[in-house]
C-alpha positions in Angstrom: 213.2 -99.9 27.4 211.3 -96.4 27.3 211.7 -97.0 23.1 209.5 -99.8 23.3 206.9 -97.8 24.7 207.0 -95.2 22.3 204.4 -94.3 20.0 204.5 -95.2 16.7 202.8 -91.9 15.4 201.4 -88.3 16.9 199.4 -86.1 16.1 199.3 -82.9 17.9 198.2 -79.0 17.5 194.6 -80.1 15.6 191.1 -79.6 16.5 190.1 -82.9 16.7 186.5 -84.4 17.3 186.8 -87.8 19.4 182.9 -88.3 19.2 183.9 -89.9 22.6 181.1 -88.5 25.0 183.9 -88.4 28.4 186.5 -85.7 26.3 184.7 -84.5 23.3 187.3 -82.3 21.8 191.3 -82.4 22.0 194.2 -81.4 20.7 196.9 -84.0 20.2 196.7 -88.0 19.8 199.2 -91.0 20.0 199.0 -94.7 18.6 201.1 -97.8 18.9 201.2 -101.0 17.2 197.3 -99.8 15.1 195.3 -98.8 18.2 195.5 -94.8 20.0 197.4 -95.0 23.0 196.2 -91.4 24.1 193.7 -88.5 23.5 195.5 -85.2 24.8 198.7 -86.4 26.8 200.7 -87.6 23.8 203.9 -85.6 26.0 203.6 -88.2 28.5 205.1 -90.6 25.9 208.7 -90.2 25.4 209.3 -90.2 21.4 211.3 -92.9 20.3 213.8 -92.8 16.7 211.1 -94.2 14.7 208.4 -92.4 16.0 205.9 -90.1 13.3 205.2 -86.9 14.3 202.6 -84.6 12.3 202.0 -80.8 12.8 198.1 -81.1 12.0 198.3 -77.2 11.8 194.8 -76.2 13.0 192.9 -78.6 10.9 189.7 -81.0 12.1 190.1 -84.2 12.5 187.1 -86.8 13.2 186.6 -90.4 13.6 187.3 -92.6 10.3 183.8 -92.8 8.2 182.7 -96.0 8.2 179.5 -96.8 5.4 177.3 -99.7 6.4 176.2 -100.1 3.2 178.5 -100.1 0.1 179.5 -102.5 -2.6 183.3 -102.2 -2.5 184.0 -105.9 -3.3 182.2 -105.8 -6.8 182.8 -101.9 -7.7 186.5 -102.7 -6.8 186.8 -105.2 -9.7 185.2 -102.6 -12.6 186.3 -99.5 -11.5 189.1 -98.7 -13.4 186.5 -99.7 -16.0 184.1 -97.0 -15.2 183.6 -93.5 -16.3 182.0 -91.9 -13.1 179.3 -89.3 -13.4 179.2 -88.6 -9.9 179.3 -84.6 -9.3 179.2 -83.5 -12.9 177.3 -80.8 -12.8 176.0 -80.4 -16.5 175.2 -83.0 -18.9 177.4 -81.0 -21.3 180.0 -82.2 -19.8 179.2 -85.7 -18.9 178.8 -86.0 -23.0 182.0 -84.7 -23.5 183.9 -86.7 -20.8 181.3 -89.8 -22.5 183.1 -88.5 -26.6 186.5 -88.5 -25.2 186.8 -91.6 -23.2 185.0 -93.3 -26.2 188.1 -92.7 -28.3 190.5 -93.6 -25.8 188.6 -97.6 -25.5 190.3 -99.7 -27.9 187.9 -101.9 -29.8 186.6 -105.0 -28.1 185.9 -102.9 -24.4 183.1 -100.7 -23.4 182.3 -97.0 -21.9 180.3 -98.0 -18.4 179.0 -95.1 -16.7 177.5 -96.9 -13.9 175.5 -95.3 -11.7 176.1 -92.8 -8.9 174.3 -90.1 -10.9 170.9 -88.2 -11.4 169.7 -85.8 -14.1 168.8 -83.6 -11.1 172.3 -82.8 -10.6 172.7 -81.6 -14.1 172.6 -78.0 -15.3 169.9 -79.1 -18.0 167.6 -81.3 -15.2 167.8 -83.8 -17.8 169.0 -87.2 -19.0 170.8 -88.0 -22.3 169.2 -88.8 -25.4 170.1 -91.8 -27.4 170.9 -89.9 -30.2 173.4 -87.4 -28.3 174.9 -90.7 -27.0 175.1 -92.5 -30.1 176.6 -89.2 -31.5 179.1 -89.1 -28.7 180.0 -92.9 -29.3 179.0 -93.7 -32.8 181.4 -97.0 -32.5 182.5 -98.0 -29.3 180.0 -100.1 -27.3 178.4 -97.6 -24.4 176.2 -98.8 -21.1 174.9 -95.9 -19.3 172.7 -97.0 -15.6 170.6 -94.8 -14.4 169.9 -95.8 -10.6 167.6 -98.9 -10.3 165.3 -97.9 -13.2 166.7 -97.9 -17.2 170.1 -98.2 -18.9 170.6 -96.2 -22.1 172.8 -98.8 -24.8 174.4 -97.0 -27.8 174.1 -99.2 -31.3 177.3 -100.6 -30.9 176.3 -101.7 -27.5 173.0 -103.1 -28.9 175.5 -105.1 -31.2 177.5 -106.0 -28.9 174.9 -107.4 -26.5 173.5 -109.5 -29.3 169.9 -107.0 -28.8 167.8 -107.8 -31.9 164.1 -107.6 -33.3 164.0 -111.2 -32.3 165.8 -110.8 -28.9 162.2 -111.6 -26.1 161.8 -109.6 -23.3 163.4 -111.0 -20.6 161.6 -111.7 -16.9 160.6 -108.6 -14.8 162.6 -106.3 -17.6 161.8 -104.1 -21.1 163.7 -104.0 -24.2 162.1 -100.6 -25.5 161.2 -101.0 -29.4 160.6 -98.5 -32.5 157.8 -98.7 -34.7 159.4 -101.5 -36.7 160.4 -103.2 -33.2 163.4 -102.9 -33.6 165.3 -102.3 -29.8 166.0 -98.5 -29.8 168.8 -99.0 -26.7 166.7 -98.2 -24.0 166.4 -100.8 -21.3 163.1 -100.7 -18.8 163.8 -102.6 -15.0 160.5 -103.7 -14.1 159.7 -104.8 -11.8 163.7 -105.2 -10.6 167.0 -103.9 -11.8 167.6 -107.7 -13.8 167.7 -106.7 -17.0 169.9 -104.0 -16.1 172.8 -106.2 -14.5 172.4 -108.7 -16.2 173.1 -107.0 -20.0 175.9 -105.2 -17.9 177.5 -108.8 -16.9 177.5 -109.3 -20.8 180.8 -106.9 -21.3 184.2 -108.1 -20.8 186.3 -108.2 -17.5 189.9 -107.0 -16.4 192.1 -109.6 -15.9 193.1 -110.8 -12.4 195.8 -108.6 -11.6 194.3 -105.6 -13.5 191.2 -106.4 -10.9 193.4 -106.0 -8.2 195.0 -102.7 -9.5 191.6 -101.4 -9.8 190.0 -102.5 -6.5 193.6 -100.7 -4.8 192.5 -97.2 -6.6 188.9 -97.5 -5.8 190.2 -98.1 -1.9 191.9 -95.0 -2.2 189.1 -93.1 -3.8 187.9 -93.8 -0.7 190.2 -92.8 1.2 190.1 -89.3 -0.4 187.0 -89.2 1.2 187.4 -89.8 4.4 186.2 -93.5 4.6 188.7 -96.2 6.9 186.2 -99.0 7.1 182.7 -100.4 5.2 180.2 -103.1 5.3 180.0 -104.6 1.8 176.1 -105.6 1.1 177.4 -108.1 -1.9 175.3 -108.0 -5.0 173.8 -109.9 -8.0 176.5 -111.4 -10.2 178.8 -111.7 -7.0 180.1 -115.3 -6.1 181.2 -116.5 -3.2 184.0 -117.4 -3.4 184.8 -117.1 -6.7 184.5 -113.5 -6.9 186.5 -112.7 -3.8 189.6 -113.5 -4.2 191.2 -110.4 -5.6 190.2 -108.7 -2.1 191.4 -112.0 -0.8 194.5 -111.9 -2.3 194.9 -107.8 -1.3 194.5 -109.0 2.2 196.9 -111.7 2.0 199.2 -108.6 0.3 198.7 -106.8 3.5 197.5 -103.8 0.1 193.8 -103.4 2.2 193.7 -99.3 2.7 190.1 -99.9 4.0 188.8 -102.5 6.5 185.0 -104.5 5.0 183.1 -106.7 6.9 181.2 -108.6 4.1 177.7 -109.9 3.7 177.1 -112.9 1.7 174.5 -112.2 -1.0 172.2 -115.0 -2.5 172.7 -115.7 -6.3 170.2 -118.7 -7.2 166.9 -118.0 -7.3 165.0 -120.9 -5.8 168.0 -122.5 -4.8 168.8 -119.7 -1.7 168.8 -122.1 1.0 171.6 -124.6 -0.8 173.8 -121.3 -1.0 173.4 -119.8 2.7 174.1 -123.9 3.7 177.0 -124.0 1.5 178.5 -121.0 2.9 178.0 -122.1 6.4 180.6 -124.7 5.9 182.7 -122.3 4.4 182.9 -119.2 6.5 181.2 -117.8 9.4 180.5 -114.3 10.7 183.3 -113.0 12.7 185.7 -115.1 10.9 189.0 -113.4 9.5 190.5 -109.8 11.5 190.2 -106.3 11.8 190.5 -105.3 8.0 188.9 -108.3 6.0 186.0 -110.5 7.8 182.6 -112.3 7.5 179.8 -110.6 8.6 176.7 -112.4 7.8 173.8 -112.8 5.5 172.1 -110.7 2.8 171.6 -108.2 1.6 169.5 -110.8 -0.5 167.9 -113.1 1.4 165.7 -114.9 -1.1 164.8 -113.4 -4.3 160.8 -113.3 -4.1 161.3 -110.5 -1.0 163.5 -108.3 -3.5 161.3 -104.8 -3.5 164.0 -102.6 -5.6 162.9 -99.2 -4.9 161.9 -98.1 -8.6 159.7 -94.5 -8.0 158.8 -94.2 -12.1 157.1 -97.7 -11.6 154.6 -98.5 -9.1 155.3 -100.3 -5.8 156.1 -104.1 -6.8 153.7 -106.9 -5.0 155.8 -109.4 -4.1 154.7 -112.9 -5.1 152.7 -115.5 -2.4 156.0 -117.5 -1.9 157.6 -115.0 -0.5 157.0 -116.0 3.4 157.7 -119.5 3.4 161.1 -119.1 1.1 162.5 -116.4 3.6 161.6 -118.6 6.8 163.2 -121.2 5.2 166.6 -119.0 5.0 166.2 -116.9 8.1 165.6 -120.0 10.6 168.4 -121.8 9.4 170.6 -118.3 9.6 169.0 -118.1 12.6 170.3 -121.5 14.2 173.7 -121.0 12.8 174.3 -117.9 14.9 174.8 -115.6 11.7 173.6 -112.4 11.6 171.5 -111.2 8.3 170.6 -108.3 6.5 167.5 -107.6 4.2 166.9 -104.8 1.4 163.4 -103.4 2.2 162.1 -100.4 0.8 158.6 -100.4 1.3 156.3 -100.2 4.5 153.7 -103.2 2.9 157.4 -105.4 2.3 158.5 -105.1 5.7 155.1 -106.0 7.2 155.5 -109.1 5.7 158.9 -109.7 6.5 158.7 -109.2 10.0 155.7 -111.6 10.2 158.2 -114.0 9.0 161.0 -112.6 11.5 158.7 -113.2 14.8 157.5 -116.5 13.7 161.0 -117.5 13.6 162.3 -115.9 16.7 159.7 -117.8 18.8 161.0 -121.0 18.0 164.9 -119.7 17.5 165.4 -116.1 19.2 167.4 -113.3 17.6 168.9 -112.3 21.1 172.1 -111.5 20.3 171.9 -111.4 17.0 172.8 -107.9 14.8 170.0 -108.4 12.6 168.7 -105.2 10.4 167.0 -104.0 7.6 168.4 -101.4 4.6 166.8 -98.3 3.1 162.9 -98.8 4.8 162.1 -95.6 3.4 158.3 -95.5 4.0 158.3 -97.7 7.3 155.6 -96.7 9.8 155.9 -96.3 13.7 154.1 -99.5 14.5 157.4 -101.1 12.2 159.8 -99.6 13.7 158.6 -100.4 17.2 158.0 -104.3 15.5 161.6 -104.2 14.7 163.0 -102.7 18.4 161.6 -105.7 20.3 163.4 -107.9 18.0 166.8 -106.4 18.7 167.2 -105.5 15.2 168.9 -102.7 13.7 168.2 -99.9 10.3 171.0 -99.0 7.9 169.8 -95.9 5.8 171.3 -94.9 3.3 170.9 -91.2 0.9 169.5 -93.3 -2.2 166.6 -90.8 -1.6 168.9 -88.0 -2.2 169.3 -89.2 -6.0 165.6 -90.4 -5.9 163.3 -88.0 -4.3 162.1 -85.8 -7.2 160.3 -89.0 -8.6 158.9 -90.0 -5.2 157.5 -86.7 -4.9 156.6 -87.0 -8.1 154.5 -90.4 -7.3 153.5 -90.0 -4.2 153.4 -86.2 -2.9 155.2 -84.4 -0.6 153.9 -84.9 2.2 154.4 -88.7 2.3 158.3 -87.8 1.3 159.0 -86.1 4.8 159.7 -89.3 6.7 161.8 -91.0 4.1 163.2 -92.8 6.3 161.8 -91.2 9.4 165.7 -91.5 10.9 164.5 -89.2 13.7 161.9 -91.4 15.1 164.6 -94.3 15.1 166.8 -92.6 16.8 164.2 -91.3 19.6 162.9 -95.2 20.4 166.9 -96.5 20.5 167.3 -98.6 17.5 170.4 -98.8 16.5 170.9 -97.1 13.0 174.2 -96.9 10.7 174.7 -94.4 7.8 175.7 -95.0 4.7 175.1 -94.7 0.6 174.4 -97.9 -1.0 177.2 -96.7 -3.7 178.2 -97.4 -6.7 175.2 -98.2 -8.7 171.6 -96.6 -7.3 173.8 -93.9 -5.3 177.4 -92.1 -5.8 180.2 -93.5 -2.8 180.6 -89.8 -1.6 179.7 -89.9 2.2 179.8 -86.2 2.4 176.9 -86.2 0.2 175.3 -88.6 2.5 175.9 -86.4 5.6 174.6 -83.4 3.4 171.2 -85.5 2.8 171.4 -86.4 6.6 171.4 -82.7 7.4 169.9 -80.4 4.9 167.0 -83.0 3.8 168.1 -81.6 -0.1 168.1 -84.0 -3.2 171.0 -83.5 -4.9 169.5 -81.5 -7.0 168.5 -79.2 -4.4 164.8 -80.2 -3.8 163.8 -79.9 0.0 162.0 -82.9 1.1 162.1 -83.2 5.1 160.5 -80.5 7.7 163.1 -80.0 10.8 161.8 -82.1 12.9 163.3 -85.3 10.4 166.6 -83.3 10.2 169.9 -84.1 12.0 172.5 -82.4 13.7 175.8 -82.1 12.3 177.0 -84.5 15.1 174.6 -86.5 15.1 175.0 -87.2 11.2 178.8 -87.7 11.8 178.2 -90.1 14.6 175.4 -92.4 12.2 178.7 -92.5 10.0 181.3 -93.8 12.3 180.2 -95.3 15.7 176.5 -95.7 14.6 177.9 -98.2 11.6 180.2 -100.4 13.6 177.1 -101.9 15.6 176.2 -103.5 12.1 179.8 -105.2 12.2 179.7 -106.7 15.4 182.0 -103.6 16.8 180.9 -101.5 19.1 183.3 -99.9 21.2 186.3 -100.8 18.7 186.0 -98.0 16.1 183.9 -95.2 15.8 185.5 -92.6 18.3 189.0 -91.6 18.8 189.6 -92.8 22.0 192.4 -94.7 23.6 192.6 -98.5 22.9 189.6 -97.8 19.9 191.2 -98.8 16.2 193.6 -96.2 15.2 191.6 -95.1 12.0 191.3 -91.3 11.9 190.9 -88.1 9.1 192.1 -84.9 8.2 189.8 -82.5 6.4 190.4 -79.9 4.0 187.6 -77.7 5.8 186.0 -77.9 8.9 182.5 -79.7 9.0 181.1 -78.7 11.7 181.3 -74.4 10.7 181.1 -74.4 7.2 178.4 -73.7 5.6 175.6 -76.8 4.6 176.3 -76.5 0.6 179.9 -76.6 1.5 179.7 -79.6 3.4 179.6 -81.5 -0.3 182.8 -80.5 -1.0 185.0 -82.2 2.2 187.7 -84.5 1.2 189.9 -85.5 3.2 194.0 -84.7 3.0 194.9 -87.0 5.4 193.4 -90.4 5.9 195.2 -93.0 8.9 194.1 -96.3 8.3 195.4 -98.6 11.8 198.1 -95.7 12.4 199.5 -95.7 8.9 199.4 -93.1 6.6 196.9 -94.6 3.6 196.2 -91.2 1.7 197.8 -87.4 2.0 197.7 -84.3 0.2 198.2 -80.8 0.4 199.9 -80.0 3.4 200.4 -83.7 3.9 201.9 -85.0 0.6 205.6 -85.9 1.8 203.4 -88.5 4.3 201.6 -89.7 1.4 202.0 -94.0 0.3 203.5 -94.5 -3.2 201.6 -93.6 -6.4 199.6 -96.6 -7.8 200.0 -97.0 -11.7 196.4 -97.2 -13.4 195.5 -100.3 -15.3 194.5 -100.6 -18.0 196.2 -97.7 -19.6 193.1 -96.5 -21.3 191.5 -96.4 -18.1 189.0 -93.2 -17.9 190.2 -93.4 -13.8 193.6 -92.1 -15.4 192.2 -89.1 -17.0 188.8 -88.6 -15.3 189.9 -89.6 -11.7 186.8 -90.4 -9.6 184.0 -88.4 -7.8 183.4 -85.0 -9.8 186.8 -85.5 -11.4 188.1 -83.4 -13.1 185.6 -80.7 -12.9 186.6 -79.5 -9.2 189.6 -77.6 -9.8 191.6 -79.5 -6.9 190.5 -83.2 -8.5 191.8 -81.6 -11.9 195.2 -80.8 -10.5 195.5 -83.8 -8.7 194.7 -85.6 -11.9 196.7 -83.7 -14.1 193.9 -82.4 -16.3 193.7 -78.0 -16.6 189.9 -77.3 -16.5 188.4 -73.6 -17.6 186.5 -72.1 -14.3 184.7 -69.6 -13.4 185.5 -66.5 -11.4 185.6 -66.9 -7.6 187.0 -65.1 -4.4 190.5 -67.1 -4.7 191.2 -64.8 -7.9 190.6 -61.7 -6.7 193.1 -63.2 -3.9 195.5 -64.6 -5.9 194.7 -63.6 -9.3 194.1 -65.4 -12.6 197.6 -64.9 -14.1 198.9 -66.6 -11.5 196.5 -69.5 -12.0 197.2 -69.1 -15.5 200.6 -69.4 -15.4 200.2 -72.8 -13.7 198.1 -74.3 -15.8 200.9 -73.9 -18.6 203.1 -75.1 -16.8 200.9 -78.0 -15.7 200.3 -78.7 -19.0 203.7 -78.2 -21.0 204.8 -80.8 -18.7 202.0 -83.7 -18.5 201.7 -82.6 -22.8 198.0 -83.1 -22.0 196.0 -82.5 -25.0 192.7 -82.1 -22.5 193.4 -78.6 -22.1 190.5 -76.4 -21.7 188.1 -79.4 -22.6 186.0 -78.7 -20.0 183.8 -75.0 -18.0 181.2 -73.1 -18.0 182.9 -70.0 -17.3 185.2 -67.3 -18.8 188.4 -67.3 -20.7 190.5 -68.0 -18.1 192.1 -70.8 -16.5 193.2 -72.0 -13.1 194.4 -75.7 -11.5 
């Protein structure tokens, strides 16, 4: 009978941060049947045969991350596809990693670098040329985003896309020309991002089950990062349903490593109402469980209230039709119980929004209803109180992070200190969930996030925020776990560790809260417990660690490249199986470089990886 009782995994000897305000800090855990039993009496449960028990050996654990805002469903289906520039930090590199995945495509596919990057981040503080990408890629078709504002397309992409002399502008985009008008491969997004997506949507898809493959890795990437659950904002080009039923199908698989709540995202312009009515036939929020459910409306509302933050253009005025097209949507969301969501970047958008909002709640109150906004990067006080006594809420995000040199740029410093002014939010009680609007206008890293959350640095080091808009480490980590489940409907069930809350829970390789702020970028995690089962492990942890997934297709850049800043960290690069040059450090004068030499042979003789010593800025030595 006691068996029954027993847990089904603990966790003891750790230094673990509940976030849960009655026992703040404790040593040991328990959890049965995907929820924790106990914080710091796990002894008081007798151990049954089956029970898991981990040693966590000193290490921090906190709360499973949880990003309110992240496009996992549509990034999951391409990103096997994609070459990630996230945490490269020269554009050296990035053109060698862009050469050498080029000649692993076989005809008929593209390179995609899509998103997550900034030339800020880059040794040169600049972007690519078209002619060192054409060099890279003379042949194979190459799309390279860059945030919300231009994609660079090599010649063969320009081919490929069917870009001519005679090929129009399209609507609210540029097609950049020579002197003979000829397209030169630079795309413009103004005043919205379009042009960008939709010339992206013209390359070819994965197949279904490759789709699936690659929406299990990007889960995992995830995971590597410390992330249990998100909130998936949709996107353009996403289809309901249509374009959910590879994570569907992973749910029906029980293969979910990460739990979404997702938002249903508009796709016909002038026709938003028909889809939102549509969908309420269909699903509903709440509907499905803990790891795969509706959530609501939006991101996209209707498309004459889309205000893409673009800071090389100038703020876009939003057409005259905006206000009676969004009460339209938001009064029958409104009626139907279903919570929404709405992109706003701008303090003269959200004016107008909000007009809208309290018109509506007069006749059909929002009580009740978790209502918010995303980004509102220059939202005044007199918003923010507009938005409190509607019961709404304010996802930000660190798009500002990848962004701020070129609002600085546009508007001044001084009007970047309050961008968003997440300390005045917090001071009048709105609710407010963290997160990183990944993959496309931001990288998925949420330790960059929490960085941006405390430092107030871009990433490419530019301060921005006085310390008055600056968080604590705590209160950064809490904006990322129990801050975020108010935008799923789920307070109280995740967010802490704390008995009968959702037994989702990390390991990290260093302790956030005492290293130092630049170091913060580098936390991963090495053991990631998604509803009490093991979901990622390394290091320490690896004989916990879930089967290896094979990567599809095999000329995948995931397989060589891995994900964020692989394989320039030298940890990603062993993981990944790719020996990197470095530069001299602490850890040789520890361990010595022969020693890391002798490794990397090793490493290499065995995976016969002819990517040796391809990348480094350093000296002639090597390490894993």
């Amino acid at each position: 009978m006691e068996s029954l009782n027993s847990p089904d995994l603990v966790l003891h000897n750790g230094r673990i941060a509940t976030l849960d305000s009655k026992y703040p800090e404790a040593s040991s855990l328990a959890v049965k049947d995907g929820r924790i039993i106990s914080v710091d009496d796990a002894k008081e449960y007798q151990l049954g045969p089956h029970t898991k028990v981990i040693d966590l050996k000193g290490s921090r654990v906190i709360p499973g991350l949880n990003d309110s805002h992240l496009h996992v469903i549509r990034g999951g289906l391409n990103y096997n596809m994609e070459l990630r520039w996230d945490g490269v930090p020269s554009l050296a590199d990035a053109l060698r990693m862009l050469k050498e995945q080029a000649q692993r495509t076989p005809p008929g596919q593209w390179v995609r670098v899509v998103g997550g990057w900034t030339e800020f981040q880059f040794a040169e503080r600049r972007m690519p040329t078209l002619e060192e990408v054409n060099a890279a890629a003379p042949e194979t078709p190459v799309f390279i985003l860059h945030l919300y504002c231009r994609a660079l397309l090599n010649k063969a992409a320009l081919r490929a896309c069917g870009y001519t002399k005679d090929t129009p502008n399209p609507p609210g985009g540029e097609i950049v020309r020579d002197g003979q008008g000829n397209p030169t491969g630079l795309l413009i997004a103004r005043p919205n991002a379009t042009i960008l997506y939709a010339t992206l949507a013209k390359g070819p898809k994965l197949p279904p089950e490759y789709q699936m493959n690659s929406t299990r890795h990007f889960m995992r990437e995830l995971n590597r990062l410390g992330l249990t659950s998100i909130i998936d904002a949709g996107g353009g080009f996403q289809n309901y349903p249509e374009d959910y039923a590879v994570i569907q199908e992973l749910h029906k698989r029980g293969e979910m490593t990460l739990r979404m709540a997702y938002n249903l995202f508009t796709q016909k312009p002038k026709q938003e109402k028909e889809d939102f009515a549509r969908w309420i036939k269909m699903t509903g929020p709440g509907k499905g469980d803990d790891f795969f459910r509706c959530n609501g409306a939006g991101e996209m509302l209707v498309f004459s209230a889309a205000d893409f933050e673009d800071f090389l253009e100038p703020r876009p005025d939003l057409p005259a039709a905006l206000e009676g097209e969004l009460k339209e949507v938001v009064s029958l969301l409104a009626a139907n119980k279903w919570p929404f969501r709405l992109h706003a970047t701008y303090e003269e958008s959200i004016t107008r929004f909000l007009n809208v909002f309290e018109e509506v709640n007069r006749s059909t109150p929002f009580k009740g209803l978790n209502w918010f906004f995303d980004h509102c990067e220059t939202i005044s006080d007199r918003n923010l109180e507009r938005i409190k006594a509607l019961g709404g809420g304010i996802a930000i995000q660190h798009r500002m992070a990848y962004q701020g040199e070129y609002f600085m740029e546009r508007y001044g410093k001084k009007a970047a200190e309050r961008t968003p002014p997440v300390r005045k939010m917090l001071e009048m009680g709105i609710p407010v969930g963290a997160g990183t609007d990944a993959t496309r206008v931001a990288s998925y890293n949420p330790w960059i996030s929490l960085y941006w959350m405390v430092t107030g640095k871009t990433v490419g080091g530019a301060p921005m925020y006085p310390d008055k808009n600056l968080l604590t480490r705590e209160e950064a980590l809490r904006l990322y776990t129990q801050g975020s489940s108010w935008f799923s409907s789920e307070s109280g069930k995740k967010g802490a560790i704390a008995a009968g809350q959702l037994a989702d829970f990390v390991v990290l390789t260093d302790d956030y809260f005492s290293v130092s702020e630049e170091e913060i970028k580098g936390i991963e995690s090495v053991l990631t417990i998604v509803d009490g089962k093991v979901v990622y492990a390394t290091d320490e942890f690896t004989s916990y660690a879930p089967p290896k997934i094979p990567v599809l297709p095999e000329w995948s850049p995931v397989k060589v490249f891995g994900g964020y800043g692989a394989p320039l960290d030298i940890k990603k690069a062993a993981r990944a199986g790719v020996p990197v040059q470095h530069q001299h450090n602490a850890e040789c004068h520890q361990h010595g470089c022969c020693h890391a030499l002798q490794r990397l042979f090793t490493a290499a003789e065995s995976a016969n990886n002819r990517y040796a010593g391809f990348f480094g800025l350093g000296c002639d030595c090597f390490a894993f």
